[in-house]
N, C-alpha and C positions, 0 to 999 in steps of 0.2 A: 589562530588561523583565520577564523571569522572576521576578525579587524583587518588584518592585513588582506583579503581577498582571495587569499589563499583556498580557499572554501565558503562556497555557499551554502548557507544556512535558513530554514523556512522556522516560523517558530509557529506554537499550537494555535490552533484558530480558539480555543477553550481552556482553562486552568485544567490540567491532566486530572484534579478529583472528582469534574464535573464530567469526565467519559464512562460512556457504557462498556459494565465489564462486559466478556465473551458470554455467549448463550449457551453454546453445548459441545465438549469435543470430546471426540472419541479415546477410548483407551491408551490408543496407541499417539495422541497428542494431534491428529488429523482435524484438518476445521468441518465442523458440522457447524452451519451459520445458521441462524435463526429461520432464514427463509426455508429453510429444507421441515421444519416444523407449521408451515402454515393448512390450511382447512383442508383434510384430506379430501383427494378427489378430485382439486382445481386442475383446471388446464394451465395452471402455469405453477403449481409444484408439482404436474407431472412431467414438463418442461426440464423444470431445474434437476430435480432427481434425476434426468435421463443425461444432465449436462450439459442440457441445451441451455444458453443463455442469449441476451439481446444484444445484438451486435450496432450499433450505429455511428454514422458522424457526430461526433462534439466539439464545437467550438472552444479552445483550448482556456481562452478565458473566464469557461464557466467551471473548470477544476480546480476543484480547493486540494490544499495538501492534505495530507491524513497527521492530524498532530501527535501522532505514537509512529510519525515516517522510522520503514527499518532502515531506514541511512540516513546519514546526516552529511557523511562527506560527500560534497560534487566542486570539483572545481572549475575554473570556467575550460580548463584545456577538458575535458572529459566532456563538458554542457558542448565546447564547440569542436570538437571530433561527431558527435553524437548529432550534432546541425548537420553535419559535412555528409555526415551519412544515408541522414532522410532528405537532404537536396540531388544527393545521385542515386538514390537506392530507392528513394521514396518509402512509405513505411507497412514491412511487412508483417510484424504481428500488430493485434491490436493492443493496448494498453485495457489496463483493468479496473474499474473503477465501482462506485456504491452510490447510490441517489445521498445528498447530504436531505437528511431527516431535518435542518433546521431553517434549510437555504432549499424550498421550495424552485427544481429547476436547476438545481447545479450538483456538480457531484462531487466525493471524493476518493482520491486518485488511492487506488490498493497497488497496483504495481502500474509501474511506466514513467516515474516523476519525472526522468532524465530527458524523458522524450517533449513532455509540456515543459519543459525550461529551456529547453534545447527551440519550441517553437515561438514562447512568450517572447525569449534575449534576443532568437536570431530571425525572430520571423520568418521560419521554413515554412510550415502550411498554417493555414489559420483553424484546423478541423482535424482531429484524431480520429483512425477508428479503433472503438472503444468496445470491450464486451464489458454488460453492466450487469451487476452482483446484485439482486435488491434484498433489504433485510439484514445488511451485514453489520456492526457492530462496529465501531474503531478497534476496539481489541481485534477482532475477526480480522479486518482487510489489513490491521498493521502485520498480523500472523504469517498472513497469504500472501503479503508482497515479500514479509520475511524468508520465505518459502522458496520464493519465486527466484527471488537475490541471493541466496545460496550458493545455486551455480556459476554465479558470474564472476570473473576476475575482480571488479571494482571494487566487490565488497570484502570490508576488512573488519581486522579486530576491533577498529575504535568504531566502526558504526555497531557492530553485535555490542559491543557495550554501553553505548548509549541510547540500545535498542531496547535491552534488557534494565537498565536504569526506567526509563520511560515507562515500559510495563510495570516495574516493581511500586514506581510512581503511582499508579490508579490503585493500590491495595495490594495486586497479586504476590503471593506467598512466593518466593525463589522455588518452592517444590512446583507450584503451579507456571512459573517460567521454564522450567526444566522442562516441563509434561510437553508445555505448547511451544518448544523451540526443540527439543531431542536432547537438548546438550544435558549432559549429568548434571546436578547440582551442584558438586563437589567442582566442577570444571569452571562453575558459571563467574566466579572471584575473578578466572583468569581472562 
């Protein structure tokens, strides 16, 4: 599908054994990100814990992809419906992103990719707004865009499985895909 252009495809900015696993989640498989553990008391983990985060313009060329992205399929009708949409509608959530820990000044994108591909191909705007995650882990924002992309139409079974291949990629155990995706274990083959 990738050859024929049937689908676009981003590949890891990092060999997948070189990612940090997740930091800490809850029982119930919910993301607790690392920043929710920084120095008690700060004014900006009492910020995040309240759910406040930092909202700004970013330049869409400074977003890396997250190399555990939970999809993989976009094809260019999807990239340019999704143009068509921020040229009349212009853009009303923000996209979600995490500072890149290695690329001082640029981020990576936890949900929204369709929206920076959609600006990078078709040149809609040159600037997202973007609420930023800080502290979050590839495991983490792959999680949370996981999350995110759930409810959507677009997302299908071959992206949940090359989402879950990716994850199982860095180490994690299939009982620990299970925890941080909901799906049974038993379920996760299919």
């Amino acid at each position: 599908l990738i050859k024929s252009g049937a689908v676009v495809a981003t590949s890891p900015a990092k060999p997948l054994a070189d990612l940090p696993l997740p930091t800490q989640h809850s029982k119930s498989g919910a993301l607790l990100g690392a920043h929710m553990r920084s120095t008690e008391g700060s004014s900006a983990e009492s910020a995040l814990m309240n759910g406040v985060h930092t909202v700004q313009l970013i330049p869409v060329e400074l977003i890396d992809p997250n190399p555990l992205a939970p999809r993989a399929v976009y094809t260019p009708e999807m990239i340019q419906a999704r143009a068509d949409d921020l040229k009349t509608q212009g853009q009303h959530d923000p996209i979600h992103v995490t500072p890149n820990p290695t690329k001082p000044g640029r981020y990576i994108i936890c949900d929204g990719w369709t929206r920076v591909q959609a600006c990078l191909v078709h040149g809609v705007l040159k600037s997202l707004r973007a609420e930023i995650h800080p502290g979050l882990s590839n495991v983490d924002s792959a999680i949370f865009g996981y999350q995110q992309n759930e409810g959507r139409k677009q997302h299908c079974d071959l992206d949940r499985a090359m989402f879950f291949e990716k994850l199982k990629a860095t180490g994690l155990t299939a009982v620990q895909v299970s925890t941080l995706t909901g799906i049974p274990e038993n379920r996760l083959s299919m």
